[in-house]
C-alpha positions as CSV (number, residue, x, y, z in Angstrom):
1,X,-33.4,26.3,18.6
2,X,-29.4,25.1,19.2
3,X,-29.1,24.2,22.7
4,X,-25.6,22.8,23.3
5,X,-24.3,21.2,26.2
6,X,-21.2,22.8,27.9
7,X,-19.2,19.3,27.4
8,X,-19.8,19.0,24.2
9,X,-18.2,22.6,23.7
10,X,-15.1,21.7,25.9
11,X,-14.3,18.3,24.2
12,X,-15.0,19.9,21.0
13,X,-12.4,22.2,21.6
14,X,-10.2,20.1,22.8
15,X,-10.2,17.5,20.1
16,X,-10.0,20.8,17.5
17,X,-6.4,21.6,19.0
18,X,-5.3,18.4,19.1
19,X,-7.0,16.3,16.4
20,X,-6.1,13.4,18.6
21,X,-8.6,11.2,20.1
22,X,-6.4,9.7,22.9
23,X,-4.9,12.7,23.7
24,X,-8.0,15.3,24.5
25,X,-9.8,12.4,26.4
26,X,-6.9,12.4,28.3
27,X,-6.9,15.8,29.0
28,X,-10.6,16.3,29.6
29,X,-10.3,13.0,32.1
30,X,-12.8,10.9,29.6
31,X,-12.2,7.4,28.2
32,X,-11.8,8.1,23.9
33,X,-15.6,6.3,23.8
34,X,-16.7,9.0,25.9
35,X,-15.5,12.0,24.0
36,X,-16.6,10.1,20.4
37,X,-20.6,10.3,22.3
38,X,-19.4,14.0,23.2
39,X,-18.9,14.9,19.7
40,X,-21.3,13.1,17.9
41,X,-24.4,14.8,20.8
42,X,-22.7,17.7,19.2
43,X,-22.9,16.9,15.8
44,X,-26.5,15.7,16.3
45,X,-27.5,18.8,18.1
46,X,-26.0,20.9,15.3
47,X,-27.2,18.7,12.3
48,X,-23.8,18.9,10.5
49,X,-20.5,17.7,11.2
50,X,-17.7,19.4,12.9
51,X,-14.6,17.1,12.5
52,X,-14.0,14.3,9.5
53,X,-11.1,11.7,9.1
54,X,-9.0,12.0,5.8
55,X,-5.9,10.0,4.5
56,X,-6.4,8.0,8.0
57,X,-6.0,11.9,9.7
58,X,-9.0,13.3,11.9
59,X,-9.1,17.3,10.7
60,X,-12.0,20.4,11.3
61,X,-14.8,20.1,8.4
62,X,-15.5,24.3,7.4
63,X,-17.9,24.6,9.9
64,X,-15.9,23.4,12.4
65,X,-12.8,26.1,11.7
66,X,-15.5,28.5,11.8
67,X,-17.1,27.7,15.4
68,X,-14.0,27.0,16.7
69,X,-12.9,30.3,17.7
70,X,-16.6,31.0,19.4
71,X,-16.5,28.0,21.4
72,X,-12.6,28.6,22.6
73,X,-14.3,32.0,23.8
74,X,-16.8,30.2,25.4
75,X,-14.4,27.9,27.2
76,X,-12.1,30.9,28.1
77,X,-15.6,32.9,29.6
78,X,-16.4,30.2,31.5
79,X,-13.0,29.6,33.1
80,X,-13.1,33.8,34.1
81,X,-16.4,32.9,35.2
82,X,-15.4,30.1,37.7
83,X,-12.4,32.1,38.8
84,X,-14.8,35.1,39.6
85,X,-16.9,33.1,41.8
86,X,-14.1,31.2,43.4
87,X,-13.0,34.5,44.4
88,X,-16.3,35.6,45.7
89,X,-16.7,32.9,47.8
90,X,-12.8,33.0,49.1
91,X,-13.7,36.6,50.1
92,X,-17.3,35.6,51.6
93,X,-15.2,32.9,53.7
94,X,-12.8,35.8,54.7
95,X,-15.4,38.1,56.0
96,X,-17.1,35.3,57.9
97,X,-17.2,34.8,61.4
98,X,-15.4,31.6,62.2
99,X,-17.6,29.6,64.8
100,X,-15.7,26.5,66.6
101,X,-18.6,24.8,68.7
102,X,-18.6,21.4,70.5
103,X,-19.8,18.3,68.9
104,X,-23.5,17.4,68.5
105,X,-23.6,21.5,69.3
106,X,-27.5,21.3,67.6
107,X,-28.6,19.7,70.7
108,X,-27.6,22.4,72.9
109,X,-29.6,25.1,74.7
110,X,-27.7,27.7,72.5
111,X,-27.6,26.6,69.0
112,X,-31.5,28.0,68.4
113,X,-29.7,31.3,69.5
114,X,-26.9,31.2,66.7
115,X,-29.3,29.8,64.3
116,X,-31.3,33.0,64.6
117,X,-28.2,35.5,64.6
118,X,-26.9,32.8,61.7
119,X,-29.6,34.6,59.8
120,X,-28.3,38.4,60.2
121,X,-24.1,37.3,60.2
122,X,-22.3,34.9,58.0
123,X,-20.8,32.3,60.2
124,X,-18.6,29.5,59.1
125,X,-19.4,27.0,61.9
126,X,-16.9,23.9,63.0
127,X,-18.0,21.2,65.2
128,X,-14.8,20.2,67.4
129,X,-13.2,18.2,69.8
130,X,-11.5,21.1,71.4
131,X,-12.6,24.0,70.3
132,X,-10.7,25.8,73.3
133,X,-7.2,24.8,71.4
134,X,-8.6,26.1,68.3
135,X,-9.7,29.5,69.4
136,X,-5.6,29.4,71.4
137,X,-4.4,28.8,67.5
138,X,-6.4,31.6,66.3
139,X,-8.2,28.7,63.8
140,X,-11.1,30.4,64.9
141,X,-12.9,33.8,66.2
142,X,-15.7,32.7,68.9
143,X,-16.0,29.0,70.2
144,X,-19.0,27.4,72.1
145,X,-17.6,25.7,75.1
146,X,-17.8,23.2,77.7
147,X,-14.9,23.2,80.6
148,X,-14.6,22.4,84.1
149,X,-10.8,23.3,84.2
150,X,-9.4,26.5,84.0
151,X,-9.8,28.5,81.0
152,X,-6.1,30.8,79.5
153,X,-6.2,34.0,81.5
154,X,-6.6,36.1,77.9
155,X,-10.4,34.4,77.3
156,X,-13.0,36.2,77.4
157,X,-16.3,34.5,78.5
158,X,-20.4,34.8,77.7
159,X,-22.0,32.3,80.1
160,X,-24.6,30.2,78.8
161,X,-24.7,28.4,82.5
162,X,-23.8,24.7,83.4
163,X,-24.2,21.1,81.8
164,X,-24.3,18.4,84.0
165,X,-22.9,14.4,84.1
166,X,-25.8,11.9,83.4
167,X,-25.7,8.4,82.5
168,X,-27.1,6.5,79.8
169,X,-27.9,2.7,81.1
170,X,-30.3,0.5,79.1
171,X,-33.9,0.0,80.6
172,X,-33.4,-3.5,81.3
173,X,-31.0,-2.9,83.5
174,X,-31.5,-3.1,87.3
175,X,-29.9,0.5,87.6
176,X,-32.5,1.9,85.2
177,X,-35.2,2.0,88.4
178,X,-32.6,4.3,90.2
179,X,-33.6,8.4,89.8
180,X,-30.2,9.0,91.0
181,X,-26.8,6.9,90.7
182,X,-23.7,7.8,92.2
183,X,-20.2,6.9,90.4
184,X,-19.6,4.0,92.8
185,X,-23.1,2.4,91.7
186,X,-21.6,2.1,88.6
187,X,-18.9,-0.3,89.4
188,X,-19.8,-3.6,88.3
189,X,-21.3,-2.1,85.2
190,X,-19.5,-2.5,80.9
191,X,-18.5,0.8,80.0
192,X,-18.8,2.8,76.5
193,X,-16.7,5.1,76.1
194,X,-15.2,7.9,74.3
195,X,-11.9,7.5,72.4
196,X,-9.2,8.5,74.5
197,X,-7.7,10.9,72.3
198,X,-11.2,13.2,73.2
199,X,-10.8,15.9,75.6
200,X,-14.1,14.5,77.5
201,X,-12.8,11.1,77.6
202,X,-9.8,12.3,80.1
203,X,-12.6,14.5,82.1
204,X,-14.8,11.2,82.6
205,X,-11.8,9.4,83.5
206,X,-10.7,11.9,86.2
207,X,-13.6,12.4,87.9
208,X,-14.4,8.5,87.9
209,X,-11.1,8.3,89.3
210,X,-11.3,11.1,92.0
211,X,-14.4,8.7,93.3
212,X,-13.0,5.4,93.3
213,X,-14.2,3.7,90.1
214,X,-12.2,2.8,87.6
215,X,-13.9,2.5,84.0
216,X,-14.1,-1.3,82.1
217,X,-14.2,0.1,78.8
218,X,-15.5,-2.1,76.1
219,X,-16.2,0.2,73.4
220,X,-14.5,3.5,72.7
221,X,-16.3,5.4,70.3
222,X,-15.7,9.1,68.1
223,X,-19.1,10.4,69.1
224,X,-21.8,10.1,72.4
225,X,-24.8,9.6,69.8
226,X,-22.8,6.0,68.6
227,X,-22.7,5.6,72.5
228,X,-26.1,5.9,73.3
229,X,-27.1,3.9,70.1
230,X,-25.4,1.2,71.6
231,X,-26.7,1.4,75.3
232,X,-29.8,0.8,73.7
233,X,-29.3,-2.4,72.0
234,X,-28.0,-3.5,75.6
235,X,-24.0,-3.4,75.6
236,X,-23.0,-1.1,78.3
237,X,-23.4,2.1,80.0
238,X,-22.1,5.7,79.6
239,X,-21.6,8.9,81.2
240,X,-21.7,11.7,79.0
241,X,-22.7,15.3,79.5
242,X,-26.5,15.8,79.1
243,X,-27.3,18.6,76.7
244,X,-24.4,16.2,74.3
245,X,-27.5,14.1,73.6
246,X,-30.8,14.7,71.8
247,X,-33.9,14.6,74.5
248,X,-35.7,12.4,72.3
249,X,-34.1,9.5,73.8
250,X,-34.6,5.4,72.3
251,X,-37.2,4.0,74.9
252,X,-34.5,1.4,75.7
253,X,-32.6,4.0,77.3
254,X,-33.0,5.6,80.8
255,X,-31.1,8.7,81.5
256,X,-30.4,9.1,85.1
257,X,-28.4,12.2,87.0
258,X,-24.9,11.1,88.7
259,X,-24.9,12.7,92.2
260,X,-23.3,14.5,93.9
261,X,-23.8,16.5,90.8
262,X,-20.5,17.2,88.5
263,X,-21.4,19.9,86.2
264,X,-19.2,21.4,83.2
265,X,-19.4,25.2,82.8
266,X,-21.3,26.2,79.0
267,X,-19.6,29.7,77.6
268,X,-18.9,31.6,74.5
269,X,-15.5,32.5,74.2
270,X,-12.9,34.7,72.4
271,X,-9.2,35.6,73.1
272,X,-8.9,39.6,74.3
273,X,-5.8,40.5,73.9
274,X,-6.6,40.7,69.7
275,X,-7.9,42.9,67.6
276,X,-11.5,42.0,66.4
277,X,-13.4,43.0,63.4
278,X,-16.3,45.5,63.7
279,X,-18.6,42.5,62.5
280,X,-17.3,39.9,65.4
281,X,-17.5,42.8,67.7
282,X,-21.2,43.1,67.1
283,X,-21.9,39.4,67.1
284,X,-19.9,39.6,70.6
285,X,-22.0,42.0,71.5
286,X,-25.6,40.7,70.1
287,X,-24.5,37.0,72.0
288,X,-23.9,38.9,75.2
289,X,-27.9,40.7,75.1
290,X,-29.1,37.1,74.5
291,X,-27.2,35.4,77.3
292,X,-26.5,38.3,80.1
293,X,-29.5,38.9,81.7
C-alpha cells in the first residue's frame, strides 16, 4: 500500500508548476537539497518517477501530468482544512471566558476551584501583573485579585478573604529563630526584590516606608518564586505575599509573619456597568456558591 507523506505532495506540486528547483524550495522555505530528498522519498514511495531532466530542462514524466491534478486537490483540501479549524478555534477563543489571574495564581487557595469549574466552562486564563488594569481595558471578563487599595467604583467583587505579608529569610540567618518579625527588624538585612515596574513592588515599598525602613535592594527580580530561590542559596531576604509562594518551601528557607499583620484583600472581579454573556453570567454566579457562604 502507497502511503505518501504530505511534503512530498506539497514539494511535488510545487516543483510541477514551476519546474525550477531554486524557485519551489524557495517557496516551500527548503534548501534545493531538501526538496531533491522530498522528491526522490516520493519517487521511491511510488516506484516510478514523476519529473525527468531533458535538453538540460526539468519537465513532468506521464505519470507525473497525470497525479498532478490529484495532489493540487490534495494541497487545496488541506489548506480548506486548516482554514476550517483556524476558524473553529478563533470561534472557541470567542466564546471563552477570559480569566486574568495574578501570577503564580496555582498556588492560591482558589485555583483548585477554577480548575474544577475549568472542567464545565472554557476559560482562556492569563497570569498578570495587574490584572485590575486589564479587566478596566476590557482585555478581560473576570480577574483573580489581590489589592489593598481601592478598587474603581463599577467592580464588582466575590471575596475569597485575605493574604497576608510574610518574609522569606534564609535559615542561617539569625532572624530565622524569630516566629514573628516586624518591618523594623528587617533593617540591617539585603533585600530581593521585585522589579519596580510590578504593581507589588510599589505596595512593599509603601508599607516599608509608612514604618520606617527603607529597602537595600540587591536583586530585583520578574517573579517571587526566582526570589525565594535565591533566599535559599543565602543572598538576601524578601517580603512577598504568602499564598504567592508554593508551601513546599526549600529547607534553607524560613517563612516568618510580619506583624502587626498587613494583609491584601483576595477577590474575583468583573466591571458592572457591561453587558455579560449568559455563560460569564453563570460562571459569576457558580464562583459566587463556591466562595459566599
Amino acid at each position: 500500500m502507497i502511503a505518501l507523506d504530505f511534503r512530498q505532495i506539497m514539494a511535488f506540486v510545487n516543483l510541477a508548476n514551476t519546474l525550477d528547483y531554486q524557485l519551489a524550495a524557495k517557496r516551500l522555505g527548503l534548501s534545493v537539497d531538501e526538496l531533491k530528498a522530498e522528491i526522490e522519498s516520493l519517487e521511491k514511495e511510488l516506484a516510478v518517477k514523476v519529473i525527468q531532466s531533458k535538453n538540460d530542462k526539468f519537465e513532468l514524466t506521464e505519470l507525473g501530468t497525470s497525479i498532478l491534478p490529484l495532489a493540487s486537490k490534495i494541497i487545496e483540501d488541506q489548506a480548506k482544512l486548516a482554514t476550517l479549524i483556524k476558524d473553529y478555534k478563533e470561534k472557541e477563543k470567542q466564546q471563552a471566558i477570559k480569566l486574568t489571574v495574578v501570577p503564580a495564581f496555582g498556588n492560591y487557595e482558589a485555583a483548585s476551584a477554577i480548575q474544577r469549574l475549568a472542567e464545565q466552562y472554557k476559560l482562556t486564563i492569563t497570569e498578570d501583573d495587574d490584572p485590575v488594569t486589564r479587566l478596566e481595558q476590557g482585555q478581560s471578563d473576570i480577574a483573580f485579585i489581590s489589592y489593598a487599595d481601592k478598587l474603581p467604583d463599577d467592580f464588582e467583587l466575590i471575596s475569597v478573604g485575605k493574604d497576608r505579608l510574610v518574609a522569606y529569610v534564609p535559615v542561617r540567618n539569625p532572624l530565622s529563630k524569630k516566629a514573628t518579625l516586624a518591618l523594623t527588624d528587617l533593617k540591617a538585612e539585603k533585600f530581593l526584590t521585585l522589579n519596580q515596574q510590578k504593581t507589588f513592588a510599589a505596595f512593599v515599598q509603601q508599607v516599608c516606608s509608612d514604618a520606617g525602613l527603607y529597602l537595600y535592594s540587591v536583586f530585583e527580580g520578574e517573579r517571587g518564586k526566582t526570589l525565594v530561590n535565591m533566599v535559599a542559596l543565602g543572598m538576601g531576604v524578601t517580603l512577598l505575599m504568602e499564598q504567592s509562594i508554593s508551601k513546599n518551601l526549600d529547607s534553607k528557607v524560613v517563612k516568618i509573619p510580619i506583624v502587626p499583620e498587613i494583609t491584601q484583600h483576595l477577590a474575583f472581579a468583573r466591571r458592572k456597568n457591561i453587558e455579560h454573556a449568559p455563560i460569564q453570567e453563570k460562571l459569576w454566579h457558580d464562583l459566587k456558591k463556591l466562595f459566599e457562604k
